[in-house]
N, C-alpha and C positions, 0 to 999 in steps of 0.2 A: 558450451557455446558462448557463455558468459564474457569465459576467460581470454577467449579467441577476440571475440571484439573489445575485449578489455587491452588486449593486445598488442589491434590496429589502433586503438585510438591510442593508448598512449608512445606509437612508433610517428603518429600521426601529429602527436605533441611535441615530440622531442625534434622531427621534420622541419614545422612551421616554429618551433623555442630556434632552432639553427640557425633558419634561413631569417630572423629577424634579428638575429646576430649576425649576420653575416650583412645582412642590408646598414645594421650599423656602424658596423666597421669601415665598408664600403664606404659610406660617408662622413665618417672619421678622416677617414685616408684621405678624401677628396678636399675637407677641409683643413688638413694640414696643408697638404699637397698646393692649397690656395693661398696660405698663410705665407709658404715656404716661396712661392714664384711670385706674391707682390713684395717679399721683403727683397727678395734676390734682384727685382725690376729695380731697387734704389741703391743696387751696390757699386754702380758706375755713376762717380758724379765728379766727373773733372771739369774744374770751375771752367778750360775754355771750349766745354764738350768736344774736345778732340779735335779741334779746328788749328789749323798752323799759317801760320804768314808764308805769303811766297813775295820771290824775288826774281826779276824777270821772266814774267810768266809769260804765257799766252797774249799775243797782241798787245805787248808790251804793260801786261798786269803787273800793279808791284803793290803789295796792302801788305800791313801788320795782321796781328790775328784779330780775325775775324770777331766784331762784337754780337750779342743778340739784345732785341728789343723786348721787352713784356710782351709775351702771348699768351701768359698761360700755364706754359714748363717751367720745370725745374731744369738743372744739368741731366740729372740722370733722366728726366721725361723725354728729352731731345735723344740722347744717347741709345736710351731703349729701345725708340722709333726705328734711331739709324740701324740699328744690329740684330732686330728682331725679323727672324725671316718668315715668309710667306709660303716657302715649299718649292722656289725659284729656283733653276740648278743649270746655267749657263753650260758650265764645264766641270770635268772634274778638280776638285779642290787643289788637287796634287802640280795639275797641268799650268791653272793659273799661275799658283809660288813660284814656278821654274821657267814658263817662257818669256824666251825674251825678243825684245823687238826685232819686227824683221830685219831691219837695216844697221842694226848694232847689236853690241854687246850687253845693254843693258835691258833690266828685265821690262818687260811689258806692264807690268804694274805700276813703275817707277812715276813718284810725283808730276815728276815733267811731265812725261807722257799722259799722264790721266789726268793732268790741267788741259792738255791742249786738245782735249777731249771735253772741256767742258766740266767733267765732274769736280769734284771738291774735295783735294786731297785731305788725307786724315793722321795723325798721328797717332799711335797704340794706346789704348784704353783698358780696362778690363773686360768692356765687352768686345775688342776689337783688339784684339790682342797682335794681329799681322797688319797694322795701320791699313787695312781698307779702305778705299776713300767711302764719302754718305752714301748708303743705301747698297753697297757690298756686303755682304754677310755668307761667313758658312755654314753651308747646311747639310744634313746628314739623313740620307732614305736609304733604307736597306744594306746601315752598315757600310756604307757608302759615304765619303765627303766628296762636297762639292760646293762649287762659288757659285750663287747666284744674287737676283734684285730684291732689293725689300722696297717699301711704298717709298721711301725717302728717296731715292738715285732719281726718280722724273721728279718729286715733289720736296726740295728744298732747293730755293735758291740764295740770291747772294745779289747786294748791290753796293758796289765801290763808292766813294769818292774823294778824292785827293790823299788817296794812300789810305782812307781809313773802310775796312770791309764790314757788310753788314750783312749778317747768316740771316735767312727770311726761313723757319721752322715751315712748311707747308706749300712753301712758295714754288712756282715750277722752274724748273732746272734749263738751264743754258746749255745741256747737254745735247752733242751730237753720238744718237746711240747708230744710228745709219757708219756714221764715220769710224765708231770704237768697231764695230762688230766686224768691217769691212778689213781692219788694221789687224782685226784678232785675226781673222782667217788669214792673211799674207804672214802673217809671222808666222802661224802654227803650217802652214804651205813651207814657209821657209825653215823649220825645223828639221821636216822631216827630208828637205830635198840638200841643206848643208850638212855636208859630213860633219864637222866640228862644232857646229851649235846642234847638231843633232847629239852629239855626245856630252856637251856642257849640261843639256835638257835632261836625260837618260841620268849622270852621275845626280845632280840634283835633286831628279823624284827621286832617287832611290835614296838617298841618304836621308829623304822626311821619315823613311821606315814607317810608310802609313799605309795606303791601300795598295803598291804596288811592291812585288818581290824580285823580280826578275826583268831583265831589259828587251824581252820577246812582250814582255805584257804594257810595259812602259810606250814602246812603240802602237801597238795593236791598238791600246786606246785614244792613241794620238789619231792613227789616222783615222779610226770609227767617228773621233769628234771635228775632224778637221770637212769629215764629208759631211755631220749635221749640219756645223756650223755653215758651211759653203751650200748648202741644203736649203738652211734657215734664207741666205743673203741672196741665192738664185729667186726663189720661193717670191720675196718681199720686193721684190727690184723695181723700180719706176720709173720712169719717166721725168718726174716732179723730183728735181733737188731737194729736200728737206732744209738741209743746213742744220745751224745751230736752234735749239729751244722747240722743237715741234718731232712729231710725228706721228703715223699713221697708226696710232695703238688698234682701232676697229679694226680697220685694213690687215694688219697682223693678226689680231685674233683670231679675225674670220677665215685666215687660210691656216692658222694650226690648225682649227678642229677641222676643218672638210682636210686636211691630210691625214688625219687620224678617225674620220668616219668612211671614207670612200673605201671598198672592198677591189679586188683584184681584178674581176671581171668588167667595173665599173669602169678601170684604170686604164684597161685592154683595151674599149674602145674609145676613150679618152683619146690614146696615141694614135689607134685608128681616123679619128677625125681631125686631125692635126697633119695643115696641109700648108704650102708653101705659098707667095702671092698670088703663083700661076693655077692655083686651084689643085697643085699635083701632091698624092701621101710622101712625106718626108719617113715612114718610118714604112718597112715591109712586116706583113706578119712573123717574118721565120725572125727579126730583129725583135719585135715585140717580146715573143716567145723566150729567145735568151735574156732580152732585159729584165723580163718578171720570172726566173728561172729560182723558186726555192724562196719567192716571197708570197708572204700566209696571205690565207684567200678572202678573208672576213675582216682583219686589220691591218693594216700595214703599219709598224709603229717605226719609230724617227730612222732607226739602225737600218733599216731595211729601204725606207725613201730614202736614204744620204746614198745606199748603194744603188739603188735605183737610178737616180737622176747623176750619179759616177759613168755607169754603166752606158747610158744615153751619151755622154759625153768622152768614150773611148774608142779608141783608132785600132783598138786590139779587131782579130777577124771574129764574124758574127756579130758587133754591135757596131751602131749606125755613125760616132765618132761626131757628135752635131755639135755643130758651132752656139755661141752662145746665143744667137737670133732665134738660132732653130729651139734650141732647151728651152727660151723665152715661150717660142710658139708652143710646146707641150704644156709648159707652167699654164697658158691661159684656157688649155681646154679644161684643167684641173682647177684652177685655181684663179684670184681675182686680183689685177695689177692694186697695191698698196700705195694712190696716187692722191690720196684725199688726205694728206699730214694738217695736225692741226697742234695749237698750244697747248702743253701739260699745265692740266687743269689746276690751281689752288686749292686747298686743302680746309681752311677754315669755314667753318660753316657748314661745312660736307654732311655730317649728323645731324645735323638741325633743319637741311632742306627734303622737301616736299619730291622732290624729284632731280636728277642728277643726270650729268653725262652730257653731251656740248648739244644733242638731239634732244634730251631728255627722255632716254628710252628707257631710264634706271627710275622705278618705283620705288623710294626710298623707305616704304613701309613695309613692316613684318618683316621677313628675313629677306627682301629684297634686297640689303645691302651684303650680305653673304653671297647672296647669287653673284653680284657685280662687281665684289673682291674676287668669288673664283673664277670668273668670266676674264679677269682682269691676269690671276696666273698663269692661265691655260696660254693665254698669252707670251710671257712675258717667262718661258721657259721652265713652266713646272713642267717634271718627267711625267707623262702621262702613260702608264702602261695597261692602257686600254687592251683586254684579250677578249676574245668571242669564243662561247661555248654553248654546246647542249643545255637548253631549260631543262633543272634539275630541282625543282622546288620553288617555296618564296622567294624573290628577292626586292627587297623595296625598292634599288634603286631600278630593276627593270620596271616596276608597278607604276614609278613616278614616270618613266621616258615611254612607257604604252606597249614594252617590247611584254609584256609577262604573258603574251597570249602568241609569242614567237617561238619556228624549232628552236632558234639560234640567238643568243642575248649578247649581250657587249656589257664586259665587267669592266666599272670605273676605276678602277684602282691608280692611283697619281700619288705624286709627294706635295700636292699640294694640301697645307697646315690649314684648315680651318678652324681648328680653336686659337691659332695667334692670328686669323685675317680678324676673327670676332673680338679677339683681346686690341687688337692696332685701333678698328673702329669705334669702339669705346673708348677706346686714348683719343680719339680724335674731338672726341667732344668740348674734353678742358682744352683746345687748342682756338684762342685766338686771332683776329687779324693783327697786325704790325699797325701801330699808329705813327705817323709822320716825325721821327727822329730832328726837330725843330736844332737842337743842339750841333746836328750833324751836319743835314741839309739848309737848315736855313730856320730864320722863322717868318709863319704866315702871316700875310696881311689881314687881319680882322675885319679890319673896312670891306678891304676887298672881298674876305669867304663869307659876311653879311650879307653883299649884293650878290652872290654868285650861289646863297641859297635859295634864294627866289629863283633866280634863272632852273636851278637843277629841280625844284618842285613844281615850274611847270613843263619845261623840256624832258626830264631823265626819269623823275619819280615812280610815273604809273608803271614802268617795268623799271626799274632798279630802288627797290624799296629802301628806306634809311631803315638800320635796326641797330640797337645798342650791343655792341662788343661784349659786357657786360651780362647781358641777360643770361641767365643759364636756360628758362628755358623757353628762348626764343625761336619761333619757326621761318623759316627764308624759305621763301613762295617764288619758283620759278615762273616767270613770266615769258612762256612762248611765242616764238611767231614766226610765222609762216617765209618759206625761203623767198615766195615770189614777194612778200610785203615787205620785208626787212632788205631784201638785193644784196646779201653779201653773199659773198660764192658758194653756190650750190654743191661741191662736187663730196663732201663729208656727208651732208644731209642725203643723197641722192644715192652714193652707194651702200649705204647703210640699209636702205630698203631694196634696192636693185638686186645686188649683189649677193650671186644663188650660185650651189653646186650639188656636187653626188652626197645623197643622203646616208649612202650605205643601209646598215643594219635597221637606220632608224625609218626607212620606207614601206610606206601605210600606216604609220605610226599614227596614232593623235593628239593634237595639240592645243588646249585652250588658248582662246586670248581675250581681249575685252567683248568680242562683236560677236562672238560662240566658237565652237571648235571647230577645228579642220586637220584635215589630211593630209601629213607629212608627204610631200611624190618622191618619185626618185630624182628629178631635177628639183631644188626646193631653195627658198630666201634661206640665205645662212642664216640670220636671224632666229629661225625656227630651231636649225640643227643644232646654233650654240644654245640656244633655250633647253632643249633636250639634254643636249653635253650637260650643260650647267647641273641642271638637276640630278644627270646624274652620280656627276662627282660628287656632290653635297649628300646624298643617299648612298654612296659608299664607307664606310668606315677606315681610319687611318691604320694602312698596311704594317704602320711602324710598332702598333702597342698589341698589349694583350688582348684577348678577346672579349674581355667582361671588360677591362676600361675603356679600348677604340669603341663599341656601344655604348656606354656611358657618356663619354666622350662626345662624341654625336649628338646622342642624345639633349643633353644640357648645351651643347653650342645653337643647336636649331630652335630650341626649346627659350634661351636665353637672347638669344637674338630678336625671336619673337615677342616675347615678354618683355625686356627691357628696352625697344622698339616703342617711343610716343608719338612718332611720327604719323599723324591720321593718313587712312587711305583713303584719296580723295582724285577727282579729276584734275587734270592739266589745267591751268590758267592760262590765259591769252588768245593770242588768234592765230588759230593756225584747222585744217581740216582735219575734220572727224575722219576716225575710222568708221570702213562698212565694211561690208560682206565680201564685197568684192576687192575691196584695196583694206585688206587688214589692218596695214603699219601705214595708211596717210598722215596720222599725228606726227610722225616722225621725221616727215618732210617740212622742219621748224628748224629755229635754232633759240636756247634760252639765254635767258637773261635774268642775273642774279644782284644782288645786293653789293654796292660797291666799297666797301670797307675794306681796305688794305690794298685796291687796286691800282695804289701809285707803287707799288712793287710790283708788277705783274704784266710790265712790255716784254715784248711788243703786243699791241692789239686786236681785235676781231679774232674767233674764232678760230683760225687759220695762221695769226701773227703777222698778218699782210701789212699795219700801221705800226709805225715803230713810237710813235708818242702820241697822249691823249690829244696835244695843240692838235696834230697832223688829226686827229680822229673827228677832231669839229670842224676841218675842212672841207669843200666841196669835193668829188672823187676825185675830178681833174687836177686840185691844184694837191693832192694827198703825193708824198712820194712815190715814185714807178719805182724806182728801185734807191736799195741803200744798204750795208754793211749790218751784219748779224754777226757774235762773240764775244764781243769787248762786253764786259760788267763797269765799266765807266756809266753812270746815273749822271744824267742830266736834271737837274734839278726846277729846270724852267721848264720846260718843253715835257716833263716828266715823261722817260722813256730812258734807255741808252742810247752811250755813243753810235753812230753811224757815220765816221767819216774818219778819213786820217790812220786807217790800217788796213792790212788784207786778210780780210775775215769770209765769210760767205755772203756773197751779193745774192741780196732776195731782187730776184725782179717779178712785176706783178702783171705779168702779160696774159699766164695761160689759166684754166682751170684747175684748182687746185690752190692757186697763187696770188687770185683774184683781190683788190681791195676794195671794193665795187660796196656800195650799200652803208647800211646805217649815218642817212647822211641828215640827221635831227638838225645838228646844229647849223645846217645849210640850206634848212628850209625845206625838203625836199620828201624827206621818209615820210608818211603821216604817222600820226598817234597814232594806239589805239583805239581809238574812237572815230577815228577817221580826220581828224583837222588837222589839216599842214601850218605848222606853226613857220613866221620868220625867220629869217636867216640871224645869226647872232653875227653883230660886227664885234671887230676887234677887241673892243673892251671889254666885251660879253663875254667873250671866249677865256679870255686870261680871268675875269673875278669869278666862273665856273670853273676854271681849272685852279683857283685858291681855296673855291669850296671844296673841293675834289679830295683836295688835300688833306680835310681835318676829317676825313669817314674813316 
């Protein structure tokens, strides 16, 4: 007997002698593995981070190469940013290198083209080996390459003057992505519909000798992507022009995931209730029946909507052949119009604030900032290959979305990269505001930013706090306030809480929030269903690694985000309605207001982009411009904003919802404090030595 548990225990030693070997190694590994990607983060350091001069660009742009100001980075910190991808996967990688524009010969990538696009051509670096312009980046799930966004494509921008350009690390982008993705879909339409650019395209992939082998497969993925893409731009459509420097990112979010929660039968009567002005069904059941003919019952993922909404729109016999009015009409029994575009938010600071997001619906503590980076790709084209199956066990991410007591769960699996969304945001920290380049633009009047700090400490301060660039570990305190107190355009603030569809799988689910729980319905606030999405991507482990490191992996990214997280959890500032029981998300019917350091980089203004200079923002509504010229990177130096006049660029006019420049009218007497006292109107002197103080934040 002795011998027998002399036996176990020492099989029981040699078990537990293993596995602490093996726990070590494991963390060996992981600390090389850590050693080996921050030295590899400094291998790209080309003194002009990849930036190139152009010569009659876009709306008559013409700069040297681009300088940068002290933020913070280094070359390689800038470079990193731009190339390090987020899990983003537009198209396949193959598809981008080879097509080319619809109406020529040259390829779709080409500088030209992606200038007048607004983006920020690039020249080849080591991380960027195929000159991508900023925030292009390839990425690779499942064995698979593909082009998709990193954070930098909406958040770095650029401000000219007299030929000399100035790269803003964080800054938001002058990008028209409405316009790029619109240009993408007609050229890749025109691919596949000209014989001889259909052939230039075909020789092309094939000679990368990368993911395709044959020109039956070359085509096939053309046109699977040519129906997301036309998917994606049906999907998103609006009403409200965007233009240059803005868009509807919520608006988009919130119709991926209600297209990848909504289930088949949900879908069925979707089309069923979609009806024409005269109250009559534009679609008959036996039309139904063939549209959703062979699409899965529980998800529908991208491949399957692009044929879907194909099908809806063909003349072929048994489908309905609808015009684009009518496919519009289907889109809104599903889906929510994308008509609340707003400015791509600034970057600096981002870490350091208390709460985030132009609503402030992002709780910047604990891992809440991993929620609202993957909130952020789900968006913005990570592959989501969301599958629904049999509950077979644990699964955490069902436990975290309420499904684990479901027959049927909804697996998160995506290529969206959460240990580089958690590695970006940590780089975000040592990032800088831009201080007033005096050399370049001019320098300030001292006399004047004297008197115009007084005016800004009693007009601007109580919501736009002063904080030292400098400090490492400074906090920026959002100051909210309420859409009806503030009067600038409601229609951002207003869909964000409005704005409900089919919950799918996640119906009866449960979901916390501040004011206690509630029940997920089957009509439900997208808010709720992206909260649940979110979660559950983050509780999935990355499809792409092994099975002991994608847990690992996970683990130490939710673990580290939390932990190295100082951000206190704390309530909202300002004035704006509580949430109750009955109106859950009333907080969010605000808009914030942040710390203005670097915001002479960062026209046009309001939430929206509706004021193209700060002068114009300390004017009464009436005399603010109704409309004016959006594009040109020309910096006006006086008026601090850009050019607006003298090219043909995108005419913002500020008539409708959506477009509004209505509200924050402080310097006109008009807005009250918070505190309730309407302060004087500032005359003319006031207004220019606040806009000198302006200057030196």
């Amino acid at each position: 007997m002795a011998t027998i548990f002399q036996q176990i225990f020492a099989s029981l030693f040699y078990l537990i002698k293993n596995i602490k070997l093996l726990i070590i190694v494991i963390v060996l590994l992981a600390i090389i593995a850590l050693i080996i990607g921050k030295t590899y983060q400094g291998w790209d350091d080309d003194p002009a981070r990849g930036a190139i001069p152009i010569e009659n660009g876009a709306f008559g742009d013409n700069y040297s190469t681009p300088t940068y100001l002290e933020q913070g980075w280094s070359a390689n910190d800038s470079l990193w940013f731009y190339n390090t991808t987020q899990g983003s996967a537009l198209l396949p990688y193959d598809i981008f290198i080879a097509l080319e524009q619809a109406d020529s010969n040259s390829l779709f990538r080409d500088n030209k083209n992606i200038d007048r696009y607004r983006y920020l051509p690039q020249k080849p670096t080591f991380f960027n080996p195929d000159g991508f312009p900023v925030g292009f980046v390839k990425e690779t799930y499942q064995g698979k390459d593909y082009m998709g966004y990193t954070c930098a494509a909406c958040h770095t921008g650029q401000v000219n003057y007299n030929g000399q350009a100035i790269r803003i690390d964080g800054g938001p982008a002058m990008a028209d992505m409405v316009g790029f993705l619109s240009g993408l879909e007609k050229s890749m339409l025109a691919t596949l519909n000209n014989q001889d650019k259909n052939a230039r395209f075909v020789d092309s992939v094939l000679a990368l000798n990368n993911d395709f082998s044959t020109k039956e497969e070359v085509i096939e993925s053309l046109q699977q992507w040519t129906r997301t893409i036309r998917l994606y731009n049906t999907v998103n459509h609006s009403h409200i022009d965007y233009g240059y420097a803005r868009l509807d990112a919520f608006g988009r979010i919130y119709n991926r995931v209600l297209q990848h929660m909504i289930n088949k039968p949900q879908l069925a009567t979707a089309m069923k209730l979609t009806v024409s002005p005269t109250g009559k069904r534009i679609l008959t059941n036996q039309q139904i029946e063939n549209v959703l003919e062979g699409i899965g019952e529980n998800i529908i993922v991208d491949k399957q909507f692009g044929l879907v909404f194909e099908r809806l729109a063909s003349k072929e016999s048994g489908y309905p052949g609808l015009n684009q009015r009518n496919l519009l009409r289907v889109r809104n029994q599903v889906f929510n119009e994308a008509n609340a575009p707003t400015s791509y938010p600034f970057l600096w600071d981002i870490a350091q604030s208390d709460y985030v997001q132009w609503n402030g619906v992002a709780n910047n503590s604990g891992v809440g900032p991993l929620g609202r980076n993957t909130g952020e790709v789900i968006g913005v084209f990570g592959i989501l290959d969301w599958t629904s199956h049999q509950t077979d066990g644990f699964s955490l991410s069902a436990k975290l979305t309420g499904q684990d007591k479901l027959k049927q769960q909804v697996d998160f699996t995506s290529s969206i990269d959460l240990t580089n969304l958690r590695r970006l945001e940590s780089h975000l920290k040592s990032l800088k505001s831009p201080v007033w380049p005096q050399e370049i633009l001019g320098k300030i009047d001292k006399q004047k930013a004297e008197r115009g700090q007084v005016i800004y400490a009693k007009y601007c301060q109580s919501c736009h706090e002063v904080i030292d660039r400098n400090n490492w570990d400074r906090l920026v305190v959002a100051k909210m306030s309420d859409i009806d107190f503030i009067g600038t355009d409601k229609a951002a603030a207003v869909n964000g809480v409005a704005y409900s569809g089919k919950s799918g799988n996640l119906k009866h689910t449960v979901q916390a929030t501040d004011v206690g729980d509630l029940v997920i319905e089957e009509n439900a606030p997208v808010i709720q269903i992206l909260t649940s999405a979110t979660k559950g991507v983050i509780a999935t482990p990355d499809a792409d690694k092994m099975f002991i490191r994608r847990w690992l992996d996970r683990i130490y990214d939710i673990g580290a985000s939390f932990f190295d997280n100082t951000i206190p959890n704390t309530i909202k500032s300002g004035n704006y309605k509580s949430d109750t029981t009955s109106s859950p998300y009333n907080s969010l019917l605000a808009y914030k207001a942040r710390s203005l350091n670097g915001i002479w980089a960062t026209a046009p203004y309001l939430h929206n982009g509706s004021v193209p200079s700060l002068y114009d923002l300390l004017l009464p509504q009436e005399e603010r411009p109704s409309e004016f010229m959006v594009g040109s990177r020309e910096f006006d130096p006086v008026k601090i904003g850009f050019r607006t006049e003298g090219y043909d660029g995108f005419r913002y006019r500020t008539l409708r919802v959506g477009d509004k420049n209505t509200g924050h009218e402080y310097g006109a007497g008009r807005t009250p404090q918070l505190n309730g006292e309407v302060l004087p109107a500032l005359n003319e002197s006031e207004r220019w030595d606040l806009i000198e103080y302006i200057k030196t934040l």
